[in-house]
TINU-626897 format. One record per residue (C-alpha): y, x, z. Coordinates in Angstrom, 2 decimals, decimal comma, padded with zeros to 5 digits. Layout:
<node Y="Y" X="X" Z="Z"/>
...
***
This chain:
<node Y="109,05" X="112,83" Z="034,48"/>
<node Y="110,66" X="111,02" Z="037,84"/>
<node Y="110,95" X="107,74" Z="036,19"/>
<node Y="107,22" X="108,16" Z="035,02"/>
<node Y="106,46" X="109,30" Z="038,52"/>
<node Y="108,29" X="106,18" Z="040,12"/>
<node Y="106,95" X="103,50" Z="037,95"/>
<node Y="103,36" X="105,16" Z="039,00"/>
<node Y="103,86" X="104,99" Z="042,35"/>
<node Y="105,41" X="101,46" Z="042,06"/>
<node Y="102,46" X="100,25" Z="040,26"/>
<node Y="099,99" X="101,70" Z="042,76"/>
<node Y="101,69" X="100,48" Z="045,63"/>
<node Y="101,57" X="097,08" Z="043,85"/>
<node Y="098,03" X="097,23" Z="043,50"/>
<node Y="097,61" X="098,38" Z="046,87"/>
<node Y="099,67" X="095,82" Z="048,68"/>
<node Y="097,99" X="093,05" Z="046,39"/>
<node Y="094,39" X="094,03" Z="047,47"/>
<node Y="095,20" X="094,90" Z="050,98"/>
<node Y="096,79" X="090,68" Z="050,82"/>
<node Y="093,77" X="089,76" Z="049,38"/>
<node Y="091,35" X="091,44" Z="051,95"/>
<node Y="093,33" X="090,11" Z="054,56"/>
<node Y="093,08" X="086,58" Z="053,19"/>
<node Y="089,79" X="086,96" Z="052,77"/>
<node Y="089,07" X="088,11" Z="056,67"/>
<node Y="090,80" X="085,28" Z="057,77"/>
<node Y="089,34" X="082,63" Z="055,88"/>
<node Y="087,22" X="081,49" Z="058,61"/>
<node Y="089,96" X="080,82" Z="061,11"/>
<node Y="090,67" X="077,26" Z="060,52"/>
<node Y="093,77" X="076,39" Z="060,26"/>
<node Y="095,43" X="074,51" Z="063,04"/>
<node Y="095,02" X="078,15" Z="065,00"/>
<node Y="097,47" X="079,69" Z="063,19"/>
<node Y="100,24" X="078,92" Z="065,97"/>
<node Y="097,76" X="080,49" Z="067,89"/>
<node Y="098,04" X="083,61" Z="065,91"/>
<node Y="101,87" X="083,14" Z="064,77"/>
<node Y="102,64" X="083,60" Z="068,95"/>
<node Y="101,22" X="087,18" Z="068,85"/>
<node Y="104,06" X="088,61" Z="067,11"/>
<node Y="105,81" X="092,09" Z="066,89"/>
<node Y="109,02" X="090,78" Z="068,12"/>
<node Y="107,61" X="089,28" Z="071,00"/>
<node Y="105,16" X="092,29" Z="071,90"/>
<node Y="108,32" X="094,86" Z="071,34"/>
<node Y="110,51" X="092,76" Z="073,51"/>
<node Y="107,63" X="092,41" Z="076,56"/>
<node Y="106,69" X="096,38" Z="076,35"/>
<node Y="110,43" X="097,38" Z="076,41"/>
<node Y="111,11" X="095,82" Z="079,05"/>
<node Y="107,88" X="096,70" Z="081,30"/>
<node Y="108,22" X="100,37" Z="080,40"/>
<node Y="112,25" X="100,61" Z="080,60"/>
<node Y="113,74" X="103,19" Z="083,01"/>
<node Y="114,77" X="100,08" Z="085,58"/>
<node Y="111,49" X="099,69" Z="086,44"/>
<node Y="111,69" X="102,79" Z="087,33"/>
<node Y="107,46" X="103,43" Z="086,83"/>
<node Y="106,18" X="100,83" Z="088,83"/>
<node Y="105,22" X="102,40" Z="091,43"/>
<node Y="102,66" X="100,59" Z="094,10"/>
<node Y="104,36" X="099,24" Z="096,12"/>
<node Y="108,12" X="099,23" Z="094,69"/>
<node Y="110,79" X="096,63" Z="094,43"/>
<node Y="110,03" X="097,14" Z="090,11"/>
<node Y="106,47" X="096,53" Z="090,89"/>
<node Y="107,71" X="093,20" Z="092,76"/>
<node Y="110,40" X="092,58" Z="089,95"/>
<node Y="107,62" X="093,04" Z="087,14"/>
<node Y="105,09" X="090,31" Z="089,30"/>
<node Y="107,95" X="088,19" Z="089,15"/>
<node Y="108,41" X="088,69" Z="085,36"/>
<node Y="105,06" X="087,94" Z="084,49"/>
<node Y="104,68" X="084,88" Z="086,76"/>
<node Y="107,53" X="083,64" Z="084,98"/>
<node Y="105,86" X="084,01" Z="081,47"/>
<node Y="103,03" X="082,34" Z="082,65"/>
<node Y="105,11" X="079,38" Z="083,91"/>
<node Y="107,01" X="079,28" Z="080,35"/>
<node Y="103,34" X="079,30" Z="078,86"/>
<node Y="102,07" X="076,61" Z="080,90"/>
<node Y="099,69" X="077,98" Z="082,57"/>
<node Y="098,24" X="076,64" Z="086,03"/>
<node Y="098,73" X="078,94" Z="089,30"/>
<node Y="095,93" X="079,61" Z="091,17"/>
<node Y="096,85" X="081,46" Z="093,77"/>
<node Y="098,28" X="079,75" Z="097,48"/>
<node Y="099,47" X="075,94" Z="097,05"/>
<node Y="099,70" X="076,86" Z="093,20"/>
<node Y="100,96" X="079,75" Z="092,69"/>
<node Y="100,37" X="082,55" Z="090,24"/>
<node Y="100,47" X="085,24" Z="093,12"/>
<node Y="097,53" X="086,42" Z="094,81"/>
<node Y="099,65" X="088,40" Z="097,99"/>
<node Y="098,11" X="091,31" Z="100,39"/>
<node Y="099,47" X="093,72" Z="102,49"/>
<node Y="099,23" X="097,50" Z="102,50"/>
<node Y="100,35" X="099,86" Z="105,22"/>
<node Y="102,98" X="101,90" Z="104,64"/>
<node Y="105,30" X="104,60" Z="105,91"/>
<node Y="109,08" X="106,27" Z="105,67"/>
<node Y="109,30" X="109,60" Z="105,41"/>
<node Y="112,97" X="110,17" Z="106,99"/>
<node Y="115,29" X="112,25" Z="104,96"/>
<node Y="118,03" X="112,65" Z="107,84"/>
<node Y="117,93" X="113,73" Z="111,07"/>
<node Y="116,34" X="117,61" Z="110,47"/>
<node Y="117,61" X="120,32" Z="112,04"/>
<node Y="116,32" X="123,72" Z="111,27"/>
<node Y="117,75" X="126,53" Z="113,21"/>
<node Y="117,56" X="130,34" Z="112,65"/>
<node Y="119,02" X="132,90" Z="115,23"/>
<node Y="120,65" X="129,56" Z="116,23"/>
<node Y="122,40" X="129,28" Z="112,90"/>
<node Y="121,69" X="126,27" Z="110,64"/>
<node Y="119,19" X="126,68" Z="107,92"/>
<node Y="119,92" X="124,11" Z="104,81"/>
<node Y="117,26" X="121,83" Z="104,52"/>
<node Y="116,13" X="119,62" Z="101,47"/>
<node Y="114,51" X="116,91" Z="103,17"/>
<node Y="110,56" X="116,62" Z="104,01"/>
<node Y="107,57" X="115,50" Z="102,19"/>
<node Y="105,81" X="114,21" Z="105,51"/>
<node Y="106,39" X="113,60" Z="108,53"/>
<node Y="104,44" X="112,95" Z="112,03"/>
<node Y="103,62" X="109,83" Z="113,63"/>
<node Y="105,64" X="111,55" Z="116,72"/>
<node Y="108,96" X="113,60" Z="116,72"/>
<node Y="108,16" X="117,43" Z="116,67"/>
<node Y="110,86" X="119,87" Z="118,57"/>
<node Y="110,02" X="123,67" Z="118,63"/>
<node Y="111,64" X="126,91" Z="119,81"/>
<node Y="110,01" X="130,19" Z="119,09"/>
<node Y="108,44" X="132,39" Z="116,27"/>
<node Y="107,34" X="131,07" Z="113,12"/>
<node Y="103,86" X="132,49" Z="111,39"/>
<node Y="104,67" X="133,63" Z="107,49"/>
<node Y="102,23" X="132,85" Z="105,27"/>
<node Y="101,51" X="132,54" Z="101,50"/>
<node Y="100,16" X="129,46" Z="099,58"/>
<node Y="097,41" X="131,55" Z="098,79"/>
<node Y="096,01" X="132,87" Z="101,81"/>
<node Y="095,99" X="130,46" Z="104,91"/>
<node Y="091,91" X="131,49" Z="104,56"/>
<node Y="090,04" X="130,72" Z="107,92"/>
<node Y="093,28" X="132,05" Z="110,27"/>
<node Y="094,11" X="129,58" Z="113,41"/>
<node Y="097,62" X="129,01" Z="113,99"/>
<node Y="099,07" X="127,48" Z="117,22"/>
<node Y="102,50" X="126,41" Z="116,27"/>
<node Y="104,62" X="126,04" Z="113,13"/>
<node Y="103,98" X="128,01" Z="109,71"/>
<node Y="106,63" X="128,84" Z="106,93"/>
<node Y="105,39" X="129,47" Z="103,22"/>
<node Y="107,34" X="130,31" Z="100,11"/>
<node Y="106,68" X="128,84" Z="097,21"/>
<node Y="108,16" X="129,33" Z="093,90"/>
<node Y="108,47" X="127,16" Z="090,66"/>
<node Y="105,51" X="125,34" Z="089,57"/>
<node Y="104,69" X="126,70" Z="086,00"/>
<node Y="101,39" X="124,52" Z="085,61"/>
<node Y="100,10" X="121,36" Z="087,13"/>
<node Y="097,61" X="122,99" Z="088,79"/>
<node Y="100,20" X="124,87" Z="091,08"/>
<node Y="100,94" X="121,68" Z="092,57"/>
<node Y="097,34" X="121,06" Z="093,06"/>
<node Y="096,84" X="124,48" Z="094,37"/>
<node Y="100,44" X="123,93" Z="096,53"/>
<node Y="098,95" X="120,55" Z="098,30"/>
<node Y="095,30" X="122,36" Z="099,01"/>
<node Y="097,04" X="124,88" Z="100,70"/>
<node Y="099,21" X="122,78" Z="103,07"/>
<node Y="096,00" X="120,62" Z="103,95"/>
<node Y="093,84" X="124,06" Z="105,24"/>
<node Y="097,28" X="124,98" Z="107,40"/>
<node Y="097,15" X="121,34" Z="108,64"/>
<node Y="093,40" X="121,56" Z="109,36"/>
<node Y="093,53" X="125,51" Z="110,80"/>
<node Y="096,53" X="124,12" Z="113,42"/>
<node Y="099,65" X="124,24" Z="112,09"/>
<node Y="102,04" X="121,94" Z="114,24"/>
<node Y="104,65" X="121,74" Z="111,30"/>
<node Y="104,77" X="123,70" Z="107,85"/>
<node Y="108,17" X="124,87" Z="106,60"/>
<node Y="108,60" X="125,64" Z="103,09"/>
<node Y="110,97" X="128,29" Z="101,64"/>
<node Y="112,12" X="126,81" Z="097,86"/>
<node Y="115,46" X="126,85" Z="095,84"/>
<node Y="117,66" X="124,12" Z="095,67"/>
<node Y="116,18" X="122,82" Z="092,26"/>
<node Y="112,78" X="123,08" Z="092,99"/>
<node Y="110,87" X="120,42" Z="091,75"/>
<node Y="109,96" X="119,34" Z="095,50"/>
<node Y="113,03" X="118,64" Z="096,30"/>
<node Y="113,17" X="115,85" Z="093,34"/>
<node Y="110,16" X="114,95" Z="095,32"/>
<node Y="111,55" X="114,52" Z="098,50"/>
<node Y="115,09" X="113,25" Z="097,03"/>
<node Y="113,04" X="110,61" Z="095,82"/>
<node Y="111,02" X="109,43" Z="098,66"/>
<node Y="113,90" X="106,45" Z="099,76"/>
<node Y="111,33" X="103,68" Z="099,46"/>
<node Y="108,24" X="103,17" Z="101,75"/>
<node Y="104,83" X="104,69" Z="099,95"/>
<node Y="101,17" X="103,29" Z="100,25"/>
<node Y="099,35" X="105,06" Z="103,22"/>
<node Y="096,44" X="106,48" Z="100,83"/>
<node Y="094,18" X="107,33" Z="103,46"/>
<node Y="092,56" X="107,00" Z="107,19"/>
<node Y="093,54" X="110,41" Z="108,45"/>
<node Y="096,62" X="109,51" Z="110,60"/>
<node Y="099,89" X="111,26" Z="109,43"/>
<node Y="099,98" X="113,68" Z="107,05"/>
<node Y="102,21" X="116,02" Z="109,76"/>
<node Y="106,12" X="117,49" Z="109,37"/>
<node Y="106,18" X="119,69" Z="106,09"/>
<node Y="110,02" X="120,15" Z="105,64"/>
<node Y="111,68" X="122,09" Z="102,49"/>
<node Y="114,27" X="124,53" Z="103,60"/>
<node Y="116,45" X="127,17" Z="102,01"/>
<node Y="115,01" X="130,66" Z="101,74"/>
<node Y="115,85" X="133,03" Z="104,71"/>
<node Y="114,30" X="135,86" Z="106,68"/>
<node Y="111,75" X="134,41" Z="108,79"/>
<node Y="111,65" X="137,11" Z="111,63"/>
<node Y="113,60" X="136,04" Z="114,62"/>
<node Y="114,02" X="132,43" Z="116,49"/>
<node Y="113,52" X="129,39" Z="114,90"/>
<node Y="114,84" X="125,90" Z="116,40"/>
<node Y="113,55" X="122,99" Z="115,04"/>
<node Y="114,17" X="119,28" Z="115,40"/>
<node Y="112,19" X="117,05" Z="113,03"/>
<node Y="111,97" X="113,14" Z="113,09"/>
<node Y="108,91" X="111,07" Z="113,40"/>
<node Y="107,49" X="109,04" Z="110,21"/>
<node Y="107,99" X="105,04" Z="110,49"/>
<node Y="105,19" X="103,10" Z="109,75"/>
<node Y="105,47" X="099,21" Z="108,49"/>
<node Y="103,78" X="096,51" Z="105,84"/>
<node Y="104,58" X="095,90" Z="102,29"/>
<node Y="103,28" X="092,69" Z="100,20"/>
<node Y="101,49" X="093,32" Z="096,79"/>
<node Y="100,44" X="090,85" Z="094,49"/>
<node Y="098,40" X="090,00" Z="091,68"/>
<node Y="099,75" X="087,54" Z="089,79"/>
<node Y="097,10" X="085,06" Z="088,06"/>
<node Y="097,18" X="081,61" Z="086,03"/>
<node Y="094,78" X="079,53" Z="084,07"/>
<node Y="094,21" X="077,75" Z="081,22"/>
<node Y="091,53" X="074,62" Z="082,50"/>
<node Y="088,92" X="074,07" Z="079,87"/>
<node Y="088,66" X="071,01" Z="078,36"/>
<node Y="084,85" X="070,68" Z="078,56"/>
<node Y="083,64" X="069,31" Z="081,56"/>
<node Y="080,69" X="071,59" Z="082,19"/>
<node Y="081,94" X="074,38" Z="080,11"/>
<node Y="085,40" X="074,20" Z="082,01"/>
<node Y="083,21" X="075,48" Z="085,36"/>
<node Y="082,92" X="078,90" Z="083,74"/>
<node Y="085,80" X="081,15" Z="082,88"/>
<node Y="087,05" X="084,40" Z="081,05"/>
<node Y="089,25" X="086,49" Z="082,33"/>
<node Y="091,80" X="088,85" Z="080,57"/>
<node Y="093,10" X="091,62" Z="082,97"/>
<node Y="095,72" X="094,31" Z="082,65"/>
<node Y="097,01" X="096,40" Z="085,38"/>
<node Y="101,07" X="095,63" Z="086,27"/>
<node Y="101,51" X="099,19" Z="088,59"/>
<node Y="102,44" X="102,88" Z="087,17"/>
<node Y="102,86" X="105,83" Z="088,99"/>
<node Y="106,30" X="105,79" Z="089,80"/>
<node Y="108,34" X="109,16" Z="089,33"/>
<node Y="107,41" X="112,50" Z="088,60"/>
<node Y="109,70" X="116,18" Z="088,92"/>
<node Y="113,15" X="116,74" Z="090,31"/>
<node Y="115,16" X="117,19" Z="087,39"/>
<node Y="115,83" X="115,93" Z="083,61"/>
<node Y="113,63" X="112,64" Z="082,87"/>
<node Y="111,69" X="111,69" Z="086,16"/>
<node Y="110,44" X="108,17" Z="085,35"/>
<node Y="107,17" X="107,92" Z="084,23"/>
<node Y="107,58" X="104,68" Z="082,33"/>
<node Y="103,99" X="103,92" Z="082,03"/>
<node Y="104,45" X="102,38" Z="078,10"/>
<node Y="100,88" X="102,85" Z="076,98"/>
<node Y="099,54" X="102,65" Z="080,49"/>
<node Y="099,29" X="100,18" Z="080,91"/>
<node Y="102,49" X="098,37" Z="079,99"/>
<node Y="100,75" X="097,85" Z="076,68"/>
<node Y="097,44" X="096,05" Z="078,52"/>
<node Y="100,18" X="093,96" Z="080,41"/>
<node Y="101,63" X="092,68" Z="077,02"/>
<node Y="098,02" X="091,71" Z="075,49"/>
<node Y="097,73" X="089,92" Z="078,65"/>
<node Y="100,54" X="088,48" Z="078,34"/>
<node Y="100,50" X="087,44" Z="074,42"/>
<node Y="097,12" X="086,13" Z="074,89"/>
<node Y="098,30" X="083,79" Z="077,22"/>
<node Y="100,65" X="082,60" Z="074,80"/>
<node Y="098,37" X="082,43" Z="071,95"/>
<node Y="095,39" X="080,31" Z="073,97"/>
<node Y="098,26" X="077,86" Z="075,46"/>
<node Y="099,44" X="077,64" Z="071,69"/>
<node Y="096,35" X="076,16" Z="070,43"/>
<node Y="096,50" X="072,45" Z="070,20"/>
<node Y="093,09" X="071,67" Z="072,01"/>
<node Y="092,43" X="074,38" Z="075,07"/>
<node Y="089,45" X="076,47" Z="075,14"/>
<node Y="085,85" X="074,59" Z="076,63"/>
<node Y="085,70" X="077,42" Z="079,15"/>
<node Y="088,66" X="078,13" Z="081,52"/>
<node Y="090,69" X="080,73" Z="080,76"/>
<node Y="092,05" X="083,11" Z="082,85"/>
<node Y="095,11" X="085,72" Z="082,45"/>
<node Y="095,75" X="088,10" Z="085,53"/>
<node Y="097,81" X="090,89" Z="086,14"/>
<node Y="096,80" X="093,68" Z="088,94"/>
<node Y="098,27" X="096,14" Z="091,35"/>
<node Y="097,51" X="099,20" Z="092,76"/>
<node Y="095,28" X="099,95" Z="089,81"/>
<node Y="096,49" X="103,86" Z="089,63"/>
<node Y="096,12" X="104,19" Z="093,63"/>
<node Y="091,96" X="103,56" Z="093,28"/>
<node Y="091,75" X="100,06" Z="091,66"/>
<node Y="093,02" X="098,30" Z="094,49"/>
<node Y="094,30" X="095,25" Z="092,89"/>
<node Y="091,16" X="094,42" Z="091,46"/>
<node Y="088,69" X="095,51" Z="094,24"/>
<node Y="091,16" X="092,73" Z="096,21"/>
<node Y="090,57" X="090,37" Z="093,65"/>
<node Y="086,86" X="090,87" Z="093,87"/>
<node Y="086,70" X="090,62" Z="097,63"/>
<node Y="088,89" X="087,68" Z="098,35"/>
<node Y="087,96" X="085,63" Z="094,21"/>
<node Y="089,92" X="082,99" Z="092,68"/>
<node Y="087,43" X="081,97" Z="090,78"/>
<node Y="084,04" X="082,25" Z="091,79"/>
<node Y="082,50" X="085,41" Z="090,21"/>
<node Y="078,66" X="083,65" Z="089,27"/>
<node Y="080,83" X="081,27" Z="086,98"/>
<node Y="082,71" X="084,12" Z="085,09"/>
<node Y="080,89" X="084,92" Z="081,82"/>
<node Y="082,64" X="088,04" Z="081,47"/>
<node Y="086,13" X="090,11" Z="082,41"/>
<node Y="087,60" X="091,97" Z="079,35"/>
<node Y="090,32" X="094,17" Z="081,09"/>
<node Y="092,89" X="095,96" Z="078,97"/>
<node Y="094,45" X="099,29" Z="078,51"/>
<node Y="096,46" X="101,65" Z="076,82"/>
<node Y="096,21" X="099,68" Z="073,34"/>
<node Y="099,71" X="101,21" Z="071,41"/>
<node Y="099,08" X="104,66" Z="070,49"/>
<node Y="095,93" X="104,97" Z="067,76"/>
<node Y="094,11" X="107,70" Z="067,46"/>
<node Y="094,46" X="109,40" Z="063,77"/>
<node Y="092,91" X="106,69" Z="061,28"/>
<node Y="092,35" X="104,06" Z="063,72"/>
<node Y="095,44" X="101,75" Z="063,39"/>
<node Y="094,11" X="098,39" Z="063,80"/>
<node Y="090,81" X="100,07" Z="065,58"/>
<node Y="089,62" X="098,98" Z="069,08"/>
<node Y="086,83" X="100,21" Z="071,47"/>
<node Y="085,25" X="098,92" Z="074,34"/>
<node Y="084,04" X="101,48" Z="077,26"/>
<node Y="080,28" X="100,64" Z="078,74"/>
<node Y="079,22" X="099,06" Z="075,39"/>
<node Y="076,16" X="099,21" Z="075,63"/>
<node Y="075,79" X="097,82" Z="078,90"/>
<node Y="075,88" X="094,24" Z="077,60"/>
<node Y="076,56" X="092,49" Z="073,83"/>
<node Y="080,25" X="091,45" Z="074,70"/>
<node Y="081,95" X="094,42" Z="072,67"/>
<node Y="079,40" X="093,26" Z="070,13"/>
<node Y="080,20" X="089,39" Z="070,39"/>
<node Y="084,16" X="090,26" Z="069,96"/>
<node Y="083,84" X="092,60" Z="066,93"/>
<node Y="082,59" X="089,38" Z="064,92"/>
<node Y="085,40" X="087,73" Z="065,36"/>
<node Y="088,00" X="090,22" Z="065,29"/>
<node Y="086,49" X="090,83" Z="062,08"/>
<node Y="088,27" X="087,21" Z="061,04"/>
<node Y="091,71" X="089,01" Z="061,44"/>
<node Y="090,96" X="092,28" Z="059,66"/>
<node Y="090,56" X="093,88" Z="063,47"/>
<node Y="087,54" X="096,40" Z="063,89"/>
<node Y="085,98" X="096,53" Z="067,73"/>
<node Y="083,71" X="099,51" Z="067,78"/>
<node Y="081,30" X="101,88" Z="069,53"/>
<node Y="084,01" X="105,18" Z="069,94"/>
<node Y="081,54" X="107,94" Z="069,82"/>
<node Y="083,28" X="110,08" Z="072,90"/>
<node Y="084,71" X="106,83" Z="075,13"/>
<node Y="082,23" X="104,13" Z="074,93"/>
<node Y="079,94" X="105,59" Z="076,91"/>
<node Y="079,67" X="105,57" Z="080,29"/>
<node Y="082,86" X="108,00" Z="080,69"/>
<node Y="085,62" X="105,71" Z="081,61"/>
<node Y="083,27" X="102,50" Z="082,13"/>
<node Y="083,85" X="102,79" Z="086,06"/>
<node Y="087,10" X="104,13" Z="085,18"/>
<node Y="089,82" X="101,24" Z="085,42"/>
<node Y="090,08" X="097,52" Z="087,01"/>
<node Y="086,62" X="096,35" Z="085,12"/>
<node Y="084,78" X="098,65" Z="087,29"/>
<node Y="084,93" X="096,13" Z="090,73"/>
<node Y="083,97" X="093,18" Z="088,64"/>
<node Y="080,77" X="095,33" Z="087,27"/>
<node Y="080,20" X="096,17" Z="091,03"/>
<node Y="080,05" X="092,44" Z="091,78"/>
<node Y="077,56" X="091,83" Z="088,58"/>
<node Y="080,21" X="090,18" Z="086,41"/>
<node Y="079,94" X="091,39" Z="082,37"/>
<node Y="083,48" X="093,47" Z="082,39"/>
<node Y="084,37" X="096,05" Z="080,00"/>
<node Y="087,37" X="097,70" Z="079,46"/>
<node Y="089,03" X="097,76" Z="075,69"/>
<node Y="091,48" X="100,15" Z="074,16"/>
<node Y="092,80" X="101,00" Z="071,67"/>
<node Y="093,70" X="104,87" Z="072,22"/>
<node Y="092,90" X="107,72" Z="073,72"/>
<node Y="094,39" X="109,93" Z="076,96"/>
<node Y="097,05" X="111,01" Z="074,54"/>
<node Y="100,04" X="113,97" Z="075,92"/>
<node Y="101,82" X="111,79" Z="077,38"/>
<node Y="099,38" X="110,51" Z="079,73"/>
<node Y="101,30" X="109,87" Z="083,15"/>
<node Y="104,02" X="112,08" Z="082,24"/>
<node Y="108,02" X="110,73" Z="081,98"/>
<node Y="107,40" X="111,02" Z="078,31"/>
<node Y="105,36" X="108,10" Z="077,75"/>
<node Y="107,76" X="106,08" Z="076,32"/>
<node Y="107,98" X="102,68" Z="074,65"/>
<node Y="109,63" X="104,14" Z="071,46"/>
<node Y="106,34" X="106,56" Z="071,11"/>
<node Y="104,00" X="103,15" Z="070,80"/>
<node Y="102,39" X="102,12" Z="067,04"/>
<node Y="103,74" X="098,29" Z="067,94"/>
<node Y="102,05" X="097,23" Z="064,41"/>
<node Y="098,93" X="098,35" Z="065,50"/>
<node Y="099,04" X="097,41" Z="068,84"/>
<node Y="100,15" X="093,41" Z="067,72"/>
<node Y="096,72" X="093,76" Z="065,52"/>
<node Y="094,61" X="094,69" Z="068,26"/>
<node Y="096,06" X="091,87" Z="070,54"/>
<node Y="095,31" X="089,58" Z="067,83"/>
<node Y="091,68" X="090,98" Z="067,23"/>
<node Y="090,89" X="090,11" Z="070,93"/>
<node Y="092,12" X="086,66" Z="070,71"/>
<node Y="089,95" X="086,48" Z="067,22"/>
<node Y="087,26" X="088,25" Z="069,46"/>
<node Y="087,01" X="086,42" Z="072,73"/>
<node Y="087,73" X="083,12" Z="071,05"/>
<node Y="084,34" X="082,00" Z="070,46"/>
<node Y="083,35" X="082,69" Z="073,86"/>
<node Y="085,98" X="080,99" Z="075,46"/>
<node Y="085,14" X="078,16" Z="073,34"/>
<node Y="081,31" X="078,17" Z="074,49"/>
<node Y="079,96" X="079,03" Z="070,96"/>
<node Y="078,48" X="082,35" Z="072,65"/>
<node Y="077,63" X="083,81" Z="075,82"/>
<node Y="077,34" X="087,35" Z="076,20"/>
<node Y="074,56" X="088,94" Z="078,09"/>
<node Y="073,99" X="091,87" Z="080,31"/>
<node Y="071,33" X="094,62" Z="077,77"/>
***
C-alpha cells in the first residue's frame, strides 16, 4: 500500500511540476530574450542576502534619525554605485540631505528626594527646555483621573504593567491633560522592569522633535514610595540640536532623447521604528516593512542596469526617510524635486511585499487602483512572468491609498500608487517581524512581476493615465 501510495504521489508531483514548467514557459514567451539577465539579477540569493541584512538586529530598527538609518543610506548608495547608476542628488550624489530638529533627553543628573532621603530613579522620558528644581508637596494622582483638576506644581502617578497597547495609549493621554491642567513636572511610581524604563534606558540617541509644542516637560520614572511628606527635586533641562537625513536616489538616463525627459520612479521607504519594550526582544526589525520594499528597490535597480540597452524613459530608484514619522522623506522629496514632477509619468512606491496572504504567493495589489490605469498597465506584463497584479477587494480602495510615501506625489498630481504584496499581518511594527518570517520565493516573484510590469512603460510603449 506505501509503495503504491509513493509511486502515486511521485507521478502526480511529476505531472504537476511538468505543467506548472510548461505554464511558466508559456507566460514568458513574450519576454525576448536578451532580458533574461535582466530577470536572472532578481534572484533569491540576492533578495535573502539584501533583506537580512536591512532587517538584522544591528540596525537596530532604523529608527529616524539613527546612526543604522545613516549606515543603511550608506548601504544602499553603495548598491546603486555597484549598479551603475547616476547620483542625482548635490555635485552627483545619490543623497538628497535635510535636517530635522532634535533633542536629548538626559538620563543623569536627577535627583529625587523624599524626607531628604534619595528616591531611585529610572531615568526620564522628557525633559524641559529649562532645568526644573522643586521643594514641597507633591499632588497624587491616578492615570485615570487627572479630569478637569488644576495643579500648580509637580504631580506623581502610579502606573502599573501595561497588559494591552492601549494602556500605553491611555498612559501618554493622561500625562498630556496633567501637562495641559499645570503640572510643572510629572513623577511616575513603576517597578524596576517596567516596560518604561526599557523606554527610557533606551533613549541614548537624539529623537526627531515630532511636533511645534515646545518641550514635552520633566516626566521622570522613580521607584515606588509613600508620597506624603517633602519632596526635593533636581531635574536637568532637555538639549536641543540638528541631525542630517537623507534620501538616497540614482538614475538610470534613458536612451531616447525625448522619451529620456520623462521618468519612473520606484520608491521604498529605508526608516523603521526603532525599538519597542524594556525587556526580551526590543528591536523592531522592520523585515516586511519595509525592508522588503527597500530590496525591490533595490533588485530593480539591478535588473534595469542589467539590460543591455537602458530603458527610453529615465529611470529612477529612491530610497526615503522618515516615512513612519508622517511621510517625511517623501513630502521632502516633493517639496525640494530631483526630477521635475510634470515629467514623471508615474511613482510606483513599494511595501511590505514578503509575507502573502493565504493563496496569494506570487499575488500583488496596488492601493488607489482605480484612480488611474497604472495597476492595470503593470498586470499585463507581470502576466509575462507568471506574476498576477490585482484589484484586492479590502486594500485597493481608497484605505491605504494616502497611506504611505505615494501619497505626497498624488498631492503634487503625479500617478503614484502604492503595491504590496501582503497585508498588516501580527507582526506589524512589533520586534517579531523578522526576516526569517518572510515567503522570500514569493517575494523574488513579485519583484520580478514589477520589473515585467513597469517595463513597458519605462520603455515608452504605454503611458498610464489618471481615470
Amino acid at each position: 500500500m506505501t509503495n503504491k501510495a509513493s509511486t502515486f504521489h511521485t507521478t502526480v508531483f511529476t505531472f504537476l511540476l511538468v505543467a506548472v514548467c510548461a505554464n511558466l514557459a508559456l507566460a514568458q514567451h513574450d519576454i525576448p530574450g536578451d532580458l533574461k539577465a535582466s530577470l536572472d539579477a532578481i534572484n533569491q540569493r540576492a533578495v535573502t542576502s539584501t533583506v537580512a541584512f536591512l532587517s538584522s538586529d544591528e540596525m537596530a530598527g532604523r529608527d529616524t534619525p539613527s546612526p543604522e538609518l545613516t549606515i543603511a543610506s550608506s548601504y544602499v548608495a553603495a548598491r546603486f554605485l555597484g549598479a551603475g547608476l547616476k547620483g542625482l542628488g548635490e555635485d552627483g550624489s545619490y543623497f538628497q540631505n535635510s535636517e530635522i530638529a532634535t533633542t536629548l533627553v538626559p538620563q543623569d543628573g536627577i535627583v529625587v528626594k523624599h524626607d531628604g532621603a534619595m528616591v531611585e530613579t529610572f531615568g526620564m522620558l522628557s525633559a524641559d527646555s529649562e532645568p526644573y528644581v522643586y521643594r514641597g508637596e507633591i499632588t497624587l494622582v491616578t492615570k485615570d483621573s487627572p479630569g478637569d483638576a488644576k495643579y500648580t506644581g509637580p504631580v506623581c502617578m502610579i502606573v502599573d504593567d501595561f497588559k494591552e497597547r492601549r494602556d500605553q495609549s491611555n498612559f501618554l493621554r493622561s500625562l498630556a491633560r496633567l501637562r495641559q491642567n499645570g503640572a510643572t513636572a510629572i513623577l511616575v511610581q513603576v517597578d524596576p522592569n517596567h516596560e518604561l524604563v526599557g523606554q527610557a534606558s533606551a533613549m541614548t540617541e537624539p529623537k526627531m522633535v515630532r511636533s511645534r509644542g515646545g518641550a514635552a516637560g520633566h516626566v521622570v520614572l522613580v521607584k515606588k514610595t509613600d508620597t506624603g511628606g517633602i519632596f526635593d527635586l533636581t531635574l536637568p533641562k532637555q538639549t536641543s540640536g540638528k541631525a542630517t537625513v537623507r534620501n538616497v536616489i540614482g538614475m538610470i538616463p534613458g536612451s531616447d532623447p525625448e522619451l529620456a525627459k520623462e521618468a519612473i520612479v520606484f520608491t521604498a521607504h529605508l526608516d523603521h521604528i526603532g525599538r519597542q519594550g524594556s525587556t526580551g526582544d526590543t528591536i523592531c526589525n522592520g523585515a516586511d516593512d519595509d525592508a522588503t520594499g527597500v530590496t525591490g528597490v533595490l533588485s530593480l535597480a539591478d535588473a534595469f542596469a542589467a539590460m543591455p540597452t537602458a530603458p527610453k524613459r529615465t529611470v529612477i530608484f529612491m530610497t526615503l526617510w522618515g516615512e513612519e514619522k508622517g511621510l517625511l522623506g517623501s513630502r521632502y522629496y516633493c517639496a525640494n524635486p530631483l526630477w521635475p514632477l510634470d515629467k514623471t509619468v508615474a511613482n510606483i512606491n513599494i511595501e511590505m511585499i514578503g509575507r502573502p496572504e493565504p493563496g496569494a504567493n506570487g499575488k500583488c495589489w496596488s492601493t488607489g487602483w482605480d484612480k488611474s490605469n497604472l495597476s492595470e498597465l503593470m498586470s499585463v506584463g507581470a502576466k509575462k512572468v507568471d506574476v498576477l497584479i490585482f484589484q484586492h477587494p479590502k486594500y485597493s480602495g481608497d484605505m491605504l491609498y494616502r497611506a504611505s510615501d505615494n501619497a505626497p506625489f498624488v498631492d503634487k498630481g503625479v500617478i503614484a500608487h502604492s503595491f504590496s504584496a501582503g497585508s498588516l499581518h501580527e507582526d506589524y511594527h512589533k520586534p517579531s517581524d523578522e526576516w526569517e518570517k518572510l515567503e522570500l520565493k514569493h517575494m523574488t516573484r513579485v519583484i520580478q512581476g514589477l520589473f515585467a510590469g513597469s517595463l513597458p512603460i519605462a520603455n515608452g510603449d504605454v503611458t498610464p493615465q489618471k481615470n
